[in-house]
VEXDREN-2710 file (C-alpha; in Angstrom, 1 decimal):
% VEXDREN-2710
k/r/px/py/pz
1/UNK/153.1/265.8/-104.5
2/UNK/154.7/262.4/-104.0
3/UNK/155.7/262.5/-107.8
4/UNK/157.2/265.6/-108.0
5/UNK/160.3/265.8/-106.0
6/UNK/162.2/269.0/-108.4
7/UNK/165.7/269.8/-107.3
8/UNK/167.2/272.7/-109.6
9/UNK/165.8/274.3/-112.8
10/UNK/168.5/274.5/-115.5
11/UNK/168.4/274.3/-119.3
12/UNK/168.9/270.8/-121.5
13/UNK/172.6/269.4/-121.0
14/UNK/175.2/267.9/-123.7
15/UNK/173.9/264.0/-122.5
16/UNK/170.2/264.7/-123.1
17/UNK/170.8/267.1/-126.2
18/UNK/172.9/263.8/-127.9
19/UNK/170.4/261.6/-126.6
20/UNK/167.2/263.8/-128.3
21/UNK/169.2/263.7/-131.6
22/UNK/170.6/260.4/-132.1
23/UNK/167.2/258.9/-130.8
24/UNK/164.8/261.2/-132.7
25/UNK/166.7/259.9/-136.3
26/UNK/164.5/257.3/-136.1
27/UNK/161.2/259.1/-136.4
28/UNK/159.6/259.9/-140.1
29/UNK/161.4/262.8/-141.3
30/UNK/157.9/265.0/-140.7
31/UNK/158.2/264.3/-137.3
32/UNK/161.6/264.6/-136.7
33/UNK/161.6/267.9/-138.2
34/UNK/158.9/268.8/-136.0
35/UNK/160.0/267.3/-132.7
36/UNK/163.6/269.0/-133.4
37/UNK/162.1/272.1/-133.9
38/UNK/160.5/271.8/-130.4
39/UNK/164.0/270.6/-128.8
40/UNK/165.4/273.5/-130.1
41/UNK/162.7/275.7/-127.9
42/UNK/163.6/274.3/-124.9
43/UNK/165.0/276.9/-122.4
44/UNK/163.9/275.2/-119.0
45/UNK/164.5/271.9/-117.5
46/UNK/163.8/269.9/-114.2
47/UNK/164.8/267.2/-113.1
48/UNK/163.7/264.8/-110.7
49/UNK/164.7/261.8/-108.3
50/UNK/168.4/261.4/-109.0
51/UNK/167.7/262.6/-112.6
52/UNK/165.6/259.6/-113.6
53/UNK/162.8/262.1/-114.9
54/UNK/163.7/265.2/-117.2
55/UNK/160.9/267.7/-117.4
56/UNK/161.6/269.9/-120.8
57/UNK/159.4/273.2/-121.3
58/UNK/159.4/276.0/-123.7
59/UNK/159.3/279.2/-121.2
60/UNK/158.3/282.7/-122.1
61/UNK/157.8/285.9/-120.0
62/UNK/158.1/282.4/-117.5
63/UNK/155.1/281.0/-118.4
64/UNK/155.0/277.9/-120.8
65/UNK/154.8/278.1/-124.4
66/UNK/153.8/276.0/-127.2
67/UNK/153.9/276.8/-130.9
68/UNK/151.1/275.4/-132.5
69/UNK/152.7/275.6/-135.8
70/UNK/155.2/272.3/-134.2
71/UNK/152.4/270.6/-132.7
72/UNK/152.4/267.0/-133.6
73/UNK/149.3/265.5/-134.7
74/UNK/148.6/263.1/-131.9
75/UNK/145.8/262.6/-129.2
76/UNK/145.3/264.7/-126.3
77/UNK/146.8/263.6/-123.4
78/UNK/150.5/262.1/-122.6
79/UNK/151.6/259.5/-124.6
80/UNK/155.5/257.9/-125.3
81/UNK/156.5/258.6/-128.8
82/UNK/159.7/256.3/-128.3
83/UNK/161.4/253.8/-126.2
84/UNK/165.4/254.1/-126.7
85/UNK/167.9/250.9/-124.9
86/UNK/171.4/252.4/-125.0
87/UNK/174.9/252.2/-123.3
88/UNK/177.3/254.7/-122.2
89/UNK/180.8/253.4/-123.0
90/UNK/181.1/250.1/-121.7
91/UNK/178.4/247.6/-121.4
92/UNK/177.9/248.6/-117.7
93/UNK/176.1/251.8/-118.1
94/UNK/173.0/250.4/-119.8
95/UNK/169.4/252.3/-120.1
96/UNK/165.8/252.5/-121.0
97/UNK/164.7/256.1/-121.7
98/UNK/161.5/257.3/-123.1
99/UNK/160.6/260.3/-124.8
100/UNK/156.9/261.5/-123.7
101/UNK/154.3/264.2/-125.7
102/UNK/151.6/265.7/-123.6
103/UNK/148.9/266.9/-126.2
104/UNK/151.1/267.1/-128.9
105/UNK/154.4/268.9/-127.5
106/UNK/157.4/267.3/-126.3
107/UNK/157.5/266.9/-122.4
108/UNK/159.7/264.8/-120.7
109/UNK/162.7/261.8/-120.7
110/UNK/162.1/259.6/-118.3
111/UNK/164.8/256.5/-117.4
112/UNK/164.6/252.9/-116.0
113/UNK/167.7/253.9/-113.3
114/UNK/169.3/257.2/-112.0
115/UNK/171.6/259.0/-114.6
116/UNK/173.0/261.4/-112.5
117/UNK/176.6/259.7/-112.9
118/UNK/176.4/259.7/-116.8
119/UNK/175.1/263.4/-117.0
120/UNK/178.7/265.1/-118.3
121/UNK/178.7/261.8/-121.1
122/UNK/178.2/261.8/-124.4
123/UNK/179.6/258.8/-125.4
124/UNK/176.2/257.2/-126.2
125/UNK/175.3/254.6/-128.3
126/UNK/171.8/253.4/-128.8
127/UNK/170.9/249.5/-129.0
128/UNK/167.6/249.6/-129.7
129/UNK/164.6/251.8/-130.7
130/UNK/161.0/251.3/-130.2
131/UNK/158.4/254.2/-131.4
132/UNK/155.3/254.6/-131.3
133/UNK/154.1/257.5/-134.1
134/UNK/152.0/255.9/-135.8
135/UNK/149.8/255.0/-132.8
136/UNK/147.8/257.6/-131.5
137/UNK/147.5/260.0/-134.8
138/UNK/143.8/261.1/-134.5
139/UNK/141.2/260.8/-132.8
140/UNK/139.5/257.4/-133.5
141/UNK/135.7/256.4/-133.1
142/UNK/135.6/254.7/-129.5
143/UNK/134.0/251.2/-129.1
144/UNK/130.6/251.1/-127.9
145/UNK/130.2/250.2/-124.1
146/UNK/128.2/247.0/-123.8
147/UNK/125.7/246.3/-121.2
148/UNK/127.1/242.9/-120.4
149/UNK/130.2/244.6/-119.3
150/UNK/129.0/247.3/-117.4
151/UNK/126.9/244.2/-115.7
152/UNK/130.6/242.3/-115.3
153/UNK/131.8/245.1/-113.9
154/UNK/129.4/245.8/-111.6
155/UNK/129.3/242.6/-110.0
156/UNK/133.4/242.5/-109.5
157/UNK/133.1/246.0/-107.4
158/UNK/129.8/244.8/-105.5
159/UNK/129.0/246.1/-102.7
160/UNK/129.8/249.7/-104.6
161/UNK/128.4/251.2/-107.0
162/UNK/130.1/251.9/-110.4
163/UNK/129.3/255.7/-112.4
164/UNK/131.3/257.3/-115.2
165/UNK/132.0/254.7/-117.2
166/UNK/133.5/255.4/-120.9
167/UNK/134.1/252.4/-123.6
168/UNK/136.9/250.9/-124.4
169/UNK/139.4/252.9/-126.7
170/UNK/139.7/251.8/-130.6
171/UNK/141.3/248.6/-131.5
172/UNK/144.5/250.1/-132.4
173/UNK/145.0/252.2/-129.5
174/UNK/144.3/249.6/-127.4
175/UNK/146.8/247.4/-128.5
176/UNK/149.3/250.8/-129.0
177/UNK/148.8/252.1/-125.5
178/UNK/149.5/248.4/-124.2
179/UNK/152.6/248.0/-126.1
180/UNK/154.1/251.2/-124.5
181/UNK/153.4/249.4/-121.3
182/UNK/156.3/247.9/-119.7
183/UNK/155.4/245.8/-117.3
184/UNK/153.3/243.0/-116.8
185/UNK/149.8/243.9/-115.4
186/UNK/146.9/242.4/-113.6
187/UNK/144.7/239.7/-115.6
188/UNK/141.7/241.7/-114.2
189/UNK/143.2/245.2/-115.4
190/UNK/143.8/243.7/-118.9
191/UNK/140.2/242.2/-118.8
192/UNK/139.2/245.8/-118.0
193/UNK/140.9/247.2/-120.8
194/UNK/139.3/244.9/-122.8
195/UNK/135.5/245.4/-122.1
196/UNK/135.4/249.3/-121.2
197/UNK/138.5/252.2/-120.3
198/UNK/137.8/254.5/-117.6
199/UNK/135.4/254.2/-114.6
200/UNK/134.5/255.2/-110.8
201/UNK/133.5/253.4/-107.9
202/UNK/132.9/255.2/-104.6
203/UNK/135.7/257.3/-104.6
204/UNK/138.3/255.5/-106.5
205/UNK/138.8/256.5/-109.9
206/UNK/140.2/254.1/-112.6
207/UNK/142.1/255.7/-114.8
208/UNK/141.9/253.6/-118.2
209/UNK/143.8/253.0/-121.0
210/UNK/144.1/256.4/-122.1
211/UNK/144.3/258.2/-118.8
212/UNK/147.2/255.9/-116.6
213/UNK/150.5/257.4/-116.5
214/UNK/154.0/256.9/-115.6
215/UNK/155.6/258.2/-112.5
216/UNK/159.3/258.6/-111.1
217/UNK/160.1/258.1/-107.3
218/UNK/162.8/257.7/-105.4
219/UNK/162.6/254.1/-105.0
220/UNK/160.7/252.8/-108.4
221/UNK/159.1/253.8/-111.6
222/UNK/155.6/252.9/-111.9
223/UNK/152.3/253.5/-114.2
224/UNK/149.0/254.8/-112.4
225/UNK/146.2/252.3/-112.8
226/UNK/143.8/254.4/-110.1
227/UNK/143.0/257.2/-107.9
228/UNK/141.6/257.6/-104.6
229/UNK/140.4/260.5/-102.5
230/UNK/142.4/260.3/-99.1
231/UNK/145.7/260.5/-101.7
232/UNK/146.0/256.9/-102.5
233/UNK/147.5/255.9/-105.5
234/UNK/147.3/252.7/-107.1
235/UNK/150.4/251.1/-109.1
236/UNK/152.3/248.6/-111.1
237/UNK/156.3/248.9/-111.0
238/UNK/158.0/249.4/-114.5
239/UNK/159.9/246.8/-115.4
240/UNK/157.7/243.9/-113.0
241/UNK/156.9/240.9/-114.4
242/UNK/154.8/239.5/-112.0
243/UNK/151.4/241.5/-112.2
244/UNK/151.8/242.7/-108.0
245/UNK/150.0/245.9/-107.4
246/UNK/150.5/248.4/-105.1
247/UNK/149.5/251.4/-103.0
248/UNK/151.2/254.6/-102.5
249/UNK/150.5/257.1/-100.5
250/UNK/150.2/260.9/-101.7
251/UNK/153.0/261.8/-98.8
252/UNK/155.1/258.1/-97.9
253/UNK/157.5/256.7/-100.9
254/UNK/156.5/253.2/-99.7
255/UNK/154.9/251.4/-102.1
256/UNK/152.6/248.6/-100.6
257/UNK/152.2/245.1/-102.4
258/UNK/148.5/245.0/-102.1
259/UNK/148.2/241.6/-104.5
260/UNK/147.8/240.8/-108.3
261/UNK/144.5/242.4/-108.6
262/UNK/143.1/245.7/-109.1
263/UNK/139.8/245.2/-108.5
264/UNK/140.8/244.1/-104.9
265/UNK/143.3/247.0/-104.5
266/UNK/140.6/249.2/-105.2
267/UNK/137.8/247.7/-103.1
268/UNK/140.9/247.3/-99.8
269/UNK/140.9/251.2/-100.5
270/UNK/137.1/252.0/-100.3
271/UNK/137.1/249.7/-97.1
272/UNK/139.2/252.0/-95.4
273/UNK/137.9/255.2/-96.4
END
């Protein structure tokens, strides 16, 4: 797949292991203690595009393993647990790096640049923090789905015809999952997010809220807004901050400025499919 360019297996290095534990001081002490006790299961890494994306896994008999003792108490699915802004030495060598969970177990660092220059440092020092713990703790009552909306909706995708349609998350995810977010998306997505989260239209699936994730290429980092059959993907770049979307193909690392809506994006796609 497009996103998942591996180069060579190893286990965690000194400049990730000093990253993990001067970043994860931050947490409550309940999680720390459980999020160090994952770290400390590591025994596998990958690491992709120019090591901008660290995979971290737990292997045994080589098959993943999770110890549901450490598990943290968060929703299914990925989500970023913290945001960390440091330097390496001088002011130079600065990053963003983020510390994902998929369903509950620590899965991956991911950074706004390559790092494969810095990767023998350990001469970090961390500017800023941004977590996101308290976000995504349960599993919250979702919002009903209003028939004005789905009536909205429908008439923004018209011609097609919309089906699977599932209500907005909570209030406080909401505003969590957008705040982990960064970069500047499409009025229409954010009116989206606001009336319903996930939905299909022909063969274009929009992810929602709670299903959009981040990716690492070669070229940019970018959050999945939609899906299409025919391996189109539909994007925003991390970091943008003027709402352009684009669409990758499963196989090309061109990403193609398609306009500042996603609606349209996913309508251009259904046209020629």
């Amino acid at each position: 797949m497009l996103f998942s360019k591996l180069f060579s297996g190893r286990t965690i290095n000194s400049f990730e292991r000093k990253l993990l534990d001067l970043a994860v001081r931050y947490l409550s002490p309940n999680f720390e203690s459980l999020v160090r006790s994952q770290i400390a299961q590591i025994n596998y890494v990958q690491r992709h595009t120019r090591d901008k994306e660290i995979m971290l896994y737990c292997l045994r008999k080589g098959k993943p393993y999770h110890e549901e003792s450490l598990k943290l108490p968060f929703r299914q699915g990925e989500w970023k647990i913290l945001d960390v802004s440091f330097h390496v030495g001088g002011h130079d060598l600065m990053f963003k790096s983020g510390l994902w969970l998929v369903d509950g177990f620590v899965s991956s660092l991911t950074f706004d640049g390559p790092t494969t220059a810095v990767q023998k440092r350990e001469d970090i020092i961390i500017d800023k923090i941004e977590k996101y713990e308290d976000m995504f703790l349960s599993e919250k009552q979702p919002s009903v789905l209003r028939e004005e909306d789905v009536q909205w909706l429908s008439e923004k995708v018209y011609p097609h015809k919309l089906s699977n349609i599932k209500p907005a998350l909570s209030h406080e995810e909401h505003q969590g999952r957008l705040k982990m977010i960064d970069s500047r998306l499409p009025d229409d997505c954010i009116e989206i997010f606001s009336r319903m989260d996930s939905f299909e239209v022909g063969n274009c699936r929009f992810l929602g809220l709670a299903g959009l994730f981040h990716v690492v290429t070669e070229t940019s980092n970018g959050y999945v807004l939609a899906e299409c059959k025919g391996d189109n993907f539909i994007l925003v770049k991390e970091g943008q901050n003027d709402a352009m979307v684009y669409i990758v193909k499963h196989d090309d690392e061109k990403w193609n400025p398609v306009g500042k809506s996603i609606i349209d994006a996913m309508k251009s796609v259904l046209l020629t499919s």
